[in-house]
BALOBA-1460 file (C-alpha; in Angstrom, 3 decimals):
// residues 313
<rec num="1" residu="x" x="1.277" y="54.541" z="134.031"/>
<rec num="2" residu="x" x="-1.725" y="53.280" z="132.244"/>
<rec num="3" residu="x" x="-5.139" y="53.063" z="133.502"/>
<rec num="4" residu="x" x="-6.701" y="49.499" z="134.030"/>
<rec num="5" residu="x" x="-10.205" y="49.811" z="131.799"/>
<rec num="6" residu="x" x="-11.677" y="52.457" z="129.476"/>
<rec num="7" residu="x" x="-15.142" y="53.353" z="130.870"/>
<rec num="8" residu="x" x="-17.744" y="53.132" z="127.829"/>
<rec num="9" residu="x" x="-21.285" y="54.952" z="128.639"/>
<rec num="10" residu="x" x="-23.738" y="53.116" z="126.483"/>
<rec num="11" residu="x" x="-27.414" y="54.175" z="126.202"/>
<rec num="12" residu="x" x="-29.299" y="51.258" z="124.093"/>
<rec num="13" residu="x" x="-31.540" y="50.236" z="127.348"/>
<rec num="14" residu="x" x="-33.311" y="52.976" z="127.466"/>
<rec num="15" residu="x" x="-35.534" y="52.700" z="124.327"/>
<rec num="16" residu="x" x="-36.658" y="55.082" z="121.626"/>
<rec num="17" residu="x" x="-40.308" y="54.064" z="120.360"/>
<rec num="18" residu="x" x="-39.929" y="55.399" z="116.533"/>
<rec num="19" residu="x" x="-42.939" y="53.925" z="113.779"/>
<rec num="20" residu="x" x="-42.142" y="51.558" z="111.100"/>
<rec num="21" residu="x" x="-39.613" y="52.677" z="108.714"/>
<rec num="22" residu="x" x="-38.055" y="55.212" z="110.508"/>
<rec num="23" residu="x" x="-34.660" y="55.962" z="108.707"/>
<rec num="24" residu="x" x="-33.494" y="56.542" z="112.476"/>
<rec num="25" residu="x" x="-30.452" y="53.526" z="112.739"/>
<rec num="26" residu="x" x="-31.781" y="52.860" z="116.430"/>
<rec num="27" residu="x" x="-30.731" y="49.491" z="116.373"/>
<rec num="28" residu="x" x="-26.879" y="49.912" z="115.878"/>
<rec num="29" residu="x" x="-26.152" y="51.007" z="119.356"/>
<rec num="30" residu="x" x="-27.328" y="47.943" z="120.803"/>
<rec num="31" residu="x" x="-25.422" y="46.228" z="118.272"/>
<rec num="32" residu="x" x="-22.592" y="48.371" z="119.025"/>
<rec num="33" residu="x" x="-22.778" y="47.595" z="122.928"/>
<rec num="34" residu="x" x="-22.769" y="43.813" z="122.427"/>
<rec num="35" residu="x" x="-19.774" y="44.028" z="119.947"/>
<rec num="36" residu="x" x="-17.429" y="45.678" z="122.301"/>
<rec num="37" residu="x" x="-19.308" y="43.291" z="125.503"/>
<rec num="38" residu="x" x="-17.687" y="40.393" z="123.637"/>
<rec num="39" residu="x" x="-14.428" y="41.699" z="123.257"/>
<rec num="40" residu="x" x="-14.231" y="43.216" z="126.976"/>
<rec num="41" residu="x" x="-14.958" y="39.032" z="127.251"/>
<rec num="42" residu="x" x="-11.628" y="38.473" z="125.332"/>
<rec num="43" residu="x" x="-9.584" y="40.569" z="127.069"/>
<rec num="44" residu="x" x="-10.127" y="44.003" z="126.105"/>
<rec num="45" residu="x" x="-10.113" y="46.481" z="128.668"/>
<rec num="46" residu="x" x="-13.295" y="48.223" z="128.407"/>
<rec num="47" residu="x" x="-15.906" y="48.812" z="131.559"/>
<rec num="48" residu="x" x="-19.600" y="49.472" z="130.802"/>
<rec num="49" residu="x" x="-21.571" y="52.149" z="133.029"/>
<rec num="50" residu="x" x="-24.494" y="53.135" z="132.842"/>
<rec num="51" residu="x" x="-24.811" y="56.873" z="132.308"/>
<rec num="52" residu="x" x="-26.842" y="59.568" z="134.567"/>
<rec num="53" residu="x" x="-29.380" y="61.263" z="132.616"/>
<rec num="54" residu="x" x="-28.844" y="65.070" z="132.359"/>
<rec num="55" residu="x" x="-29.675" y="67.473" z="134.795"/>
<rec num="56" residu="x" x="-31.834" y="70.712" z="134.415"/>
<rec num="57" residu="x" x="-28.676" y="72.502" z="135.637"/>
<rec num="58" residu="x" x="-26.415" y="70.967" z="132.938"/>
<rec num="59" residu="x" x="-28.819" y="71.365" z="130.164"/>
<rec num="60" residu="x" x="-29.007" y="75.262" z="131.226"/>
<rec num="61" residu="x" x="-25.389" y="76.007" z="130.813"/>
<rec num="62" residu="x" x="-26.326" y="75.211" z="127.042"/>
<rec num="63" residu="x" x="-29.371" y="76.074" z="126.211"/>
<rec num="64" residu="x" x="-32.294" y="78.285" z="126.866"/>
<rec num="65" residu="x" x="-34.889" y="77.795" z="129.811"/>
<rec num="66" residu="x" x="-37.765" y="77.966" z="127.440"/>
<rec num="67" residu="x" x="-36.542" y="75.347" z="125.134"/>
<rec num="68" residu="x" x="-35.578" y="73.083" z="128.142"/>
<rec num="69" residu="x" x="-39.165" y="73.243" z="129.018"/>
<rec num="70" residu="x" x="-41.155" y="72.643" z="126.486"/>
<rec num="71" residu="x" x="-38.832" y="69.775" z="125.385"/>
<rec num="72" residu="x" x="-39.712" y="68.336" z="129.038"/>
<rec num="73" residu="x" x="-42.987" y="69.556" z="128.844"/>
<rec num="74" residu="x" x="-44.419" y="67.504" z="125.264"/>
<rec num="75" residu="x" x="-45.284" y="71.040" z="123.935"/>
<rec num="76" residu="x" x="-42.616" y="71.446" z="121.161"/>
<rec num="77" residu="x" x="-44.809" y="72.813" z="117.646"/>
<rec num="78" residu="x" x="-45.438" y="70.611" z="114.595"/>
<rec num="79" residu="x" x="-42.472" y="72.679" z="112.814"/>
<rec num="80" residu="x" x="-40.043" y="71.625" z="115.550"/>
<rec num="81" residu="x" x="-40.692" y="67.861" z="115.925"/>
<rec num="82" residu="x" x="-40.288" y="68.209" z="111.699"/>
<rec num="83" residu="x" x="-37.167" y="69.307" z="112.443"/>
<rec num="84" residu="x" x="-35.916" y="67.089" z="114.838"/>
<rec num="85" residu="x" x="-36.972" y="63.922" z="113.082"/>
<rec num="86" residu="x" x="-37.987" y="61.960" z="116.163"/>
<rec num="87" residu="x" x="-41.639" y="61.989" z="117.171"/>
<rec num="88" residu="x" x="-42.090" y="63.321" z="120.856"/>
<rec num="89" residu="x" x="-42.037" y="60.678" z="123.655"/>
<rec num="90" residu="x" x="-41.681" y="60.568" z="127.049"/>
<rec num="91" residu="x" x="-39.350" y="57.872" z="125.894"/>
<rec num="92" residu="x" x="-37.465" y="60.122" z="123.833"/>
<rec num="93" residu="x" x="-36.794" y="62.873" z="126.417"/>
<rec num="94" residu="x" x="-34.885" y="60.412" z="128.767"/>
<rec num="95" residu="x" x="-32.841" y="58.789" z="125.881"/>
<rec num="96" residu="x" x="-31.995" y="62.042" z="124.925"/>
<rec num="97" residu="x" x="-30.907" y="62.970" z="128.805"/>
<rec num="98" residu="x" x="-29.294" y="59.977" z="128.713"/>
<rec num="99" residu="x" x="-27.330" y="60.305" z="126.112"/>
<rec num="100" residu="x" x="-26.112" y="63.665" z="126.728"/>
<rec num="101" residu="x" x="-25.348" y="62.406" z="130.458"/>
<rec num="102" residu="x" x="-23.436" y="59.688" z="129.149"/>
<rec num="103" residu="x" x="-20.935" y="62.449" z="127.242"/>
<rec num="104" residu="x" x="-20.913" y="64.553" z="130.865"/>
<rec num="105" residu="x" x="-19.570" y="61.071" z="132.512"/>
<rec num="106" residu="x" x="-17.404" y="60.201" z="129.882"/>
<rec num="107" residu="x" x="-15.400" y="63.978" z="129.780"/>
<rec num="108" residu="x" x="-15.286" y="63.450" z="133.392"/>
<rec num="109" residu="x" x="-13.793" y="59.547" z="133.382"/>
<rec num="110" residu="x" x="-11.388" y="61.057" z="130.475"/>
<rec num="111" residu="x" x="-9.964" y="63.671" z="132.849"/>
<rec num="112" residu="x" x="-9.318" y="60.777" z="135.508"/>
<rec num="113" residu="x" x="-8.365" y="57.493" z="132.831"/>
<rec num="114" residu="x" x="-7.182" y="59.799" z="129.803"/>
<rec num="115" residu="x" x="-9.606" y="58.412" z="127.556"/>
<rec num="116" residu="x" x="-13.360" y="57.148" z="127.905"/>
<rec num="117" residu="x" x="-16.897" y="57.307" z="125.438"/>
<rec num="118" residu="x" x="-20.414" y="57.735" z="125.231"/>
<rec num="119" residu="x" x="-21.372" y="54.350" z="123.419"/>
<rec num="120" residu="x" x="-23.936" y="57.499" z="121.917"/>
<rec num="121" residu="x" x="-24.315" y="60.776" z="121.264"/>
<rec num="122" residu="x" x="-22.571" y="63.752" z="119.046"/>
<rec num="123" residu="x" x="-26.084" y="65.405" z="118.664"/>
<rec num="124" residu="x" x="-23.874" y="68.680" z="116.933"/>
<rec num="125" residu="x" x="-27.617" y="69.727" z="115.138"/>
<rec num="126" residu="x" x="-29.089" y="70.744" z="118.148"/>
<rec num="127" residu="x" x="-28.416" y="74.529" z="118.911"/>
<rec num="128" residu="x" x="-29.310" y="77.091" z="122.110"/>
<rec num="129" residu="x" x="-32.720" y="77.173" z="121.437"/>
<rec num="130" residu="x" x="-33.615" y="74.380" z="118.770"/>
<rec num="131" residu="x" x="-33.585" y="70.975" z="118.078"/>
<rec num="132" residu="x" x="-32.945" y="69.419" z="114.485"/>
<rec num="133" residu="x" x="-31.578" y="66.163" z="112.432"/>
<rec num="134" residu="x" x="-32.291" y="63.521" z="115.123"/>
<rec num="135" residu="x" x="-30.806" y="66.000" z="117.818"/>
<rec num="136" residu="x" x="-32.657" y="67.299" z="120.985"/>
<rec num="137" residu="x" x="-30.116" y="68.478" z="123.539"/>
<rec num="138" residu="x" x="-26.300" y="69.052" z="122.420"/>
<rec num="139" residu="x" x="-23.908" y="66.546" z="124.346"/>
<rec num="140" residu="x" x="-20.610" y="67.564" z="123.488"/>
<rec num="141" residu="x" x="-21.876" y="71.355" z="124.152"/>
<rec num="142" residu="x" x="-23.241" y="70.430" z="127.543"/>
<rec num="143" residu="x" x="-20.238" y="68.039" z="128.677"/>
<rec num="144" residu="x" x="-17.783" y="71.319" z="128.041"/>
<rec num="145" residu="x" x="-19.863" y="73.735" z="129.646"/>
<rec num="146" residu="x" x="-20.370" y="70.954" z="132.769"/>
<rec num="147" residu="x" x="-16.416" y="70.650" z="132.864"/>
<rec num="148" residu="x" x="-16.202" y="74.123" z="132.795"/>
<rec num="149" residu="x" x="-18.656" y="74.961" z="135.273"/>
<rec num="150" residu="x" x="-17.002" y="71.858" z="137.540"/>
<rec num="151" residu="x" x="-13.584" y="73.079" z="137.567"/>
<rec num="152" residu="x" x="-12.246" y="70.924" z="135.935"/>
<rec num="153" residu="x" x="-11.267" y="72.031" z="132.720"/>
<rec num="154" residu="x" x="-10.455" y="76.147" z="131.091"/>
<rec num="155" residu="x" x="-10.285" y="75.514" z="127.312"/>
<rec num="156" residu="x" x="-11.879" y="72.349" z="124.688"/>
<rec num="157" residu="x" x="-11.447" y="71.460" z="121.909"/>
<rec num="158" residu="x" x="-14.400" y="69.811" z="120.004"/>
<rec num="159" residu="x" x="-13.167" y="67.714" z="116.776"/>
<rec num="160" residu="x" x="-16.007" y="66.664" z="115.061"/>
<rec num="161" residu="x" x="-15.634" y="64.386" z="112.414"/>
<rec num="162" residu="x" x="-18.992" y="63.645" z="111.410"/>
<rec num="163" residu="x" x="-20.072" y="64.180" z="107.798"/>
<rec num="164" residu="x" x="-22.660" y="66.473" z="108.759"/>
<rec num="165" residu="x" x="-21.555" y="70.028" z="109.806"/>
<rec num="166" residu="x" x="-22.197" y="70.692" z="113.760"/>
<rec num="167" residu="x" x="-24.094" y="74.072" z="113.493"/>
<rec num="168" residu="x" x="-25.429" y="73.740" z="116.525"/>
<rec num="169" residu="x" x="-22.232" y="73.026" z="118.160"/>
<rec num="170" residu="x" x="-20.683" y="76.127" z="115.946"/>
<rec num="171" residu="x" x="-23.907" y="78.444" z="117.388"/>
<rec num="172" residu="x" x="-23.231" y="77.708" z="120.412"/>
<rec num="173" residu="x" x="-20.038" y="78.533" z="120.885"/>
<rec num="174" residu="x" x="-19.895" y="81.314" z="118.221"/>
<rec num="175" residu="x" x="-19.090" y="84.157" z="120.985"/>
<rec num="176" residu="x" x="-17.161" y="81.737" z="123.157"/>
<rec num="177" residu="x" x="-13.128" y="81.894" z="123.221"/>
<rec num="178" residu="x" x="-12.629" y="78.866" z="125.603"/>
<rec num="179" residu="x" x="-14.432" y="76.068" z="123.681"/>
<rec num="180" residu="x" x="-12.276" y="75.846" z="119.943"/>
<rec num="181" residu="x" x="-14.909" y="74.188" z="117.303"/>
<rec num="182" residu="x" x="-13.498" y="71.864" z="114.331"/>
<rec num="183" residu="x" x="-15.713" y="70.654" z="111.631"/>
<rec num="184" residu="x" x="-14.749" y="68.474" z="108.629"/>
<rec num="185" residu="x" x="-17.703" y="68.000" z="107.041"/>
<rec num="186" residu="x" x="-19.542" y="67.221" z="103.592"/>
<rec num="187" residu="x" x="-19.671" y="70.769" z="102.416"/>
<rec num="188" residu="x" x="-22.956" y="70.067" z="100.018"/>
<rec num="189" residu="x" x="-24.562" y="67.945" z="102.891"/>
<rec num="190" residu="x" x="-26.986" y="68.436" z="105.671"/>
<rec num="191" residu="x" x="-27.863" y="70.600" z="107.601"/>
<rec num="192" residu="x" x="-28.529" y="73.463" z="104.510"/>
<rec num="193" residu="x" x="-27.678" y="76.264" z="107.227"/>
<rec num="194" residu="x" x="-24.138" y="75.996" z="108.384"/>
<rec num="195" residu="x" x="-23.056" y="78.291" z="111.345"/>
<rec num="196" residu="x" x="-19.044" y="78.897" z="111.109"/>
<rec num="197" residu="x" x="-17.307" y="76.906" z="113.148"/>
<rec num="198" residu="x" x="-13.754" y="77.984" z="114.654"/>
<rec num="199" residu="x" x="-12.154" y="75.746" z="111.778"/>
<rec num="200" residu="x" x="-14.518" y="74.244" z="109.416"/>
<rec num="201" residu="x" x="-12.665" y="72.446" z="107.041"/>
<rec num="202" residu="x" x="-15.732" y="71.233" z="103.862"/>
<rec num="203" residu="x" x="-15.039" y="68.799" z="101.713"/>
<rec num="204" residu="x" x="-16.452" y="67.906" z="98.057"/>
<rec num="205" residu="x" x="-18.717" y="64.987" z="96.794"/>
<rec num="206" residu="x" x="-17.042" y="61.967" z="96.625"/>
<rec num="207" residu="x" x="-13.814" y="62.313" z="98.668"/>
<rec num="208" residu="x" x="-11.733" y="59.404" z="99.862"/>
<rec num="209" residu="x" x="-9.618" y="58.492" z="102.521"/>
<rec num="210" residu="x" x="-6.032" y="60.107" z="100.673"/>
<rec num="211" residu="x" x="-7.884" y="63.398" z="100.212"/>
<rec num="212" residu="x" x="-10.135" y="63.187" z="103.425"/>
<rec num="213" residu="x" x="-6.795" y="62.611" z="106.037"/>
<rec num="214" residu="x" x="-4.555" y="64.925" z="104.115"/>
<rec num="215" residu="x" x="-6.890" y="68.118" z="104.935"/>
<rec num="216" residu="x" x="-7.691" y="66.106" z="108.335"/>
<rec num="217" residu="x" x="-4.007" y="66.176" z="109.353"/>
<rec num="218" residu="x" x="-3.279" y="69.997" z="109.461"/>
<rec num="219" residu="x" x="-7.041" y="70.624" z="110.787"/>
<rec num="220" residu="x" x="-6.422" y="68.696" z="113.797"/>
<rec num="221" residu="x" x="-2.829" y="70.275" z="114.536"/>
<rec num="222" residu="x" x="-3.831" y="73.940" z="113.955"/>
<rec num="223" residu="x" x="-7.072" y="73.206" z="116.236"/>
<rec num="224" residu="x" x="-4.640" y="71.966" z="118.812"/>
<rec num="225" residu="x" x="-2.375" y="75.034" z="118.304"/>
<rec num="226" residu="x" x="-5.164" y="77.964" z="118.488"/>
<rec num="227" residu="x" x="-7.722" y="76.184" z="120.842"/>
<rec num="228" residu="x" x="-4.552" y="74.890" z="123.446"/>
<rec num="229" residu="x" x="-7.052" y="72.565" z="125.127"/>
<rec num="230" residu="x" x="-7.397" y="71.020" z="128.486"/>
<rec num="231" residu="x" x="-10.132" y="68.863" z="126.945"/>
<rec num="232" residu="x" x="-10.846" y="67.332" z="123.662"/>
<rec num="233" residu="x" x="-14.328" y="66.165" z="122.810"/>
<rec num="234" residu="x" x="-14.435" y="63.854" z="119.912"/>
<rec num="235" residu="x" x="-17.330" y="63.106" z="117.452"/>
<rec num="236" residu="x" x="-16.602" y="59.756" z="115.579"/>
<rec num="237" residu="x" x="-18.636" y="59.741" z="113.161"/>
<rec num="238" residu="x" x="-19.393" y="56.490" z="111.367"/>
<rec num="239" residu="x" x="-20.849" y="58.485" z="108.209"/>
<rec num="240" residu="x" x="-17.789" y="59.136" z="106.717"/>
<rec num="241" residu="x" x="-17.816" y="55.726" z="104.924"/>
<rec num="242" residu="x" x="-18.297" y="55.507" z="101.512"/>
<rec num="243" residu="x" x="-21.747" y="53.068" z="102.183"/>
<rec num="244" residu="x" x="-23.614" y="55.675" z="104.006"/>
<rec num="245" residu="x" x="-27.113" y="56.261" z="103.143"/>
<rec num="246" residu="x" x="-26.797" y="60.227" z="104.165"/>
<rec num="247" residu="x" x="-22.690" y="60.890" z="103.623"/>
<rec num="248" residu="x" x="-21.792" y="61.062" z="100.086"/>
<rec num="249" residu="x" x="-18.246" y="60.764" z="101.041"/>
<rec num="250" residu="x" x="-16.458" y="57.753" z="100.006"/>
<rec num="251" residu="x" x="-13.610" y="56.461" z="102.941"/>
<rec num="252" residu="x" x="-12.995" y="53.017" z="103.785"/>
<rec num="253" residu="x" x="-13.121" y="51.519" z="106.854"/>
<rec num="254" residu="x" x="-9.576" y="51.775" z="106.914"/>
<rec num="255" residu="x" x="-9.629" y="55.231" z="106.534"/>
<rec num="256" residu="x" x="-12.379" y="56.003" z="108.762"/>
<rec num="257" residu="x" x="-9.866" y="53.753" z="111.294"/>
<rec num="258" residu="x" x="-6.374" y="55.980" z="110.528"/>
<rec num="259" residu="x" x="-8.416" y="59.026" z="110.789"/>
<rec num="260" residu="x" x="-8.945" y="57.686" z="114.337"/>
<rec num="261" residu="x" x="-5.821" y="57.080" z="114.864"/>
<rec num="262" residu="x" x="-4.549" y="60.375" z="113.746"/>
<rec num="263" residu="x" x="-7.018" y="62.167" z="116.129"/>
<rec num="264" residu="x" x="-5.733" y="60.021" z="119.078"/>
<rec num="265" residu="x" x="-1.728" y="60.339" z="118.302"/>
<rec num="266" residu="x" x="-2.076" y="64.182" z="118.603"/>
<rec num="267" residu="x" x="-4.606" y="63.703" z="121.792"/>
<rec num="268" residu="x" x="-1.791" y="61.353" z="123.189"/>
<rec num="269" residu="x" x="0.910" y="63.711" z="122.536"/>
<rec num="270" residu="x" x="-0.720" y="66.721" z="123.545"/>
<rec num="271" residu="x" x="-1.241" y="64.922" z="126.827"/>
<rec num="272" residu="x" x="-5.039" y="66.391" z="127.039"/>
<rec num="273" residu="x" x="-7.651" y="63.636" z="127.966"/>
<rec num="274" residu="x" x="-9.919" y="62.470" z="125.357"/>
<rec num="275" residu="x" x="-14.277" y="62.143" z="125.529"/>
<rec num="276" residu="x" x="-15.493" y="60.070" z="122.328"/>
<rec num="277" residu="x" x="-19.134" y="59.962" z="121.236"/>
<rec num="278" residu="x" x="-20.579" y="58.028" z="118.320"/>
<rec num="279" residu="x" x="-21.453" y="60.688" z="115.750"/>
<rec num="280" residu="x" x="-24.072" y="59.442" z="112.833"/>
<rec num="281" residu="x" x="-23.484" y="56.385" z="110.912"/>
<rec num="282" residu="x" x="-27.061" y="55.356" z="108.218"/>
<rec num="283" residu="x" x="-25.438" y="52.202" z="106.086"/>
<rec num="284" residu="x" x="-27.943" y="50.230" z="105.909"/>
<rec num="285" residu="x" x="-25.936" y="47.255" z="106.709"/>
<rec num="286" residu="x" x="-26.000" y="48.067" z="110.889"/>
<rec num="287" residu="x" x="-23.395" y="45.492" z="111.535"/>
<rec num="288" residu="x" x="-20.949" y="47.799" z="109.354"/>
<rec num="289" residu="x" x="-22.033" y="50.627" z="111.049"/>
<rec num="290" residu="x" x="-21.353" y="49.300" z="114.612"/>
<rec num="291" residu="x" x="-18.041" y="47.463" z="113.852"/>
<rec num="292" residu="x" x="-16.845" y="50.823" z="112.598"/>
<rec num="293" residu="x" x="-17.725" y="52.587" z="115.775"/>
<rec num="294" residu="x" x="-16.277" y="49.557" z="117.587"/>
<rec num="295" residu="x" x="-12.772" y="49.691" z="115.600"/>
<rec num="296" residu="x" x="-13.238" y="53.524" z="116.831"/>
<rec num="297" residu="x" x="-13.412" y="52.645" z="120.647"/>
<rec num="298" residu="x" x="-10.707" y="49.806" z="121.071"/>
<rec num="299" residu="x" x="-8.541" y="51.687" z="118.915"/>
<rec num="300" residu="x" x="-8.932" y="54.066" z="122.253"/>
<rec num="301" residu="x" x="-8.526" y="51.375" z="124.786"/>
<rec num="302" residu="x" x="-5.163" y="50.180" z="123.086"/>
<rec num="303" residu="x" x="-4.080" y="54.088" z="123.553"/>
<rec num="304" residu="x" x="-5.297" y="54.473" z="126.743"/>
<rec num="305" residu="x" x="-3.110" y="57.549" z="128.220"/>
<rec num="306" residu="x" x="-2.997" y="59.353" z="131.468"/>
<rec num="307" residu="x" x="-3.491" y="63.439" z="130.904"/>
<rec num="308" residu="x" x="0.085" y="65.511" z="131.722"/>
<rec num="309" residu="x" x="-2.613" y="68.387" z="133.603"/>
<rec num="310" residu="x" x="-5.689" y="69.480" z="134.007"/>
<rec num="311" residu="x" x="-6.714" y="72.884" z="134.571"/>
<rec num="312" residu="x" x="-8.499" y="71.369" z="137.568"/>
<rec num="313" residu="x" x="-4.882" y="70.341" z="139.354"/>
């Protein structure tokens, strides 16, 4: 039995004051949002919620106290705002706790419909105790630890398919058997320090869509096979594509849409439900970027699935 709608999180009202010339793509999300509002208008079955903004509690089971607070607090150092990219803001800390709500409602929609997204998100840079490349709080850390802590789920699986590596993510988790990492990943890119994932799979320079899902294909299935997931969190990214400011890979928008599909077949056939966030996307043409991420999440809605179990049942 299929579920009616696929509940979509997005986070674009809740603005981000960055100065002129930011690199920072703030804009596609909004763009993204109104995409996908005027196909829900044609038919498709998408729902849009807005998402809670993270609790103390949730950001806890991910990273440390001290962090938290300062982060809350405006007192981060020169060195760490540097390395997070976004000046501080009171603006900034609720977009960030907003966004990584939005992934803690979306895992917990996917465990009901199957499937559902954060229209945001897959901030994979930001690690126990640091912030870094436009990340402040992890969301796809802090929606498996939340689902852990609820009940809900035992094991996840975290794909993550943006061109950056997620170190944080990989930090994280480093000591954790429960929560099975995958990275696929520019291996000459960002961030210089790479933590190991459970599977990181790096790729050269240059590589294209035959290359790209033929090492994609086997990653996903072993992942499957040693992380045996209730859960699987999924970071889209849009970087991938071969007009990306920051990617240096070179897939089309056809690939970027069979990798996709690939990831959702063995979701589907696994019977595990599936969480999407955005993951990075820094074209410079935004409408690109957002009709990438919006072939991502009705590509979802048209595979919209109902779990076989949850550790929770």
């Amino acid at each position: 039995m299929l579920v009616v709608v696929m509940r979509l999180y997005p986070c674009d009202r809740y603005p981000l004051p960055l100065p002129a010339g930011h690199r920072f793509p703030l804009a596609k999300y909004a763009l993204l949002r109104q995409r996908l509002e005027v196909e829900a208008a044609d038919g498709a079955r998408l729902q849009f919620i807005q998402p809670h903004a993270a609790t103390p509690d949730e950001l806890l089971r991910v990273h440390c106290r001290d962090y938290i607070g300062r982060v809350l607090a405006g007192r981060l150092t020169a060195a760490e705002v540097r390395r997070i990219g976004f000046p501080w803001s009171p603006e900034l800390v609720e977009r960030s706790l907003r966004s990584t709500g939005a992934a803690v409602d979306a895992a917990a929609a996917a465990i009901t419909d199957g499937v559902a997204a954060s229209l945001a998100g897959g901030t994979h840079h930001a690690g126990s105790n640091w912030g870094e490349g436009f990340c402040l709080f992890n969301d796809t850390a802090v929606a498996a630890r939340e689902l852990q802590d609820r009940g809900l789920v035992e094991r996840v699986l975290i794909l993550d398919c943006d061109v950056h590596q997620g170190n944080g993510t990989a930090e994280i988790f480093s000591t954790d058997p429960t929560v099975f990492t995958m990275s696929i990943h520019g291996g000459r890119n960002f961030p210089l320090r790479k933590f190991p994932s459970s599977l990181d799979v790096p790729l050269a320079d240059g590589t294209g869509d035959a290359d790209y899902l033929r090492l994609l294909g086997p990653a996903v299935a072993e992942s499957f096979d040693r992380g045996q997931p209730d859960l699987v969190l999924y970071i889209a990214g849009a970087d991938p594509y071969a007009g990306d400011r920051l990617g240096r890979l070179r897939l089309s928008q056809a690939g970027l849409l069979e990798r996709d599909r690939l990831v959702f077949r063995a979701t589907a056939a696994a019977g595990v439900p599936l969480a999407i966030v955005c993951g990075g996307g820094y074209c410079q043409d935004l409408e690109m970027v957002a009709a990438i991420h919006a072939a991502t999440m009705l590509e979802a809605s048209r595979l919209l699935w109902r779990p076989a179990t949850t550790a929770g049942n």
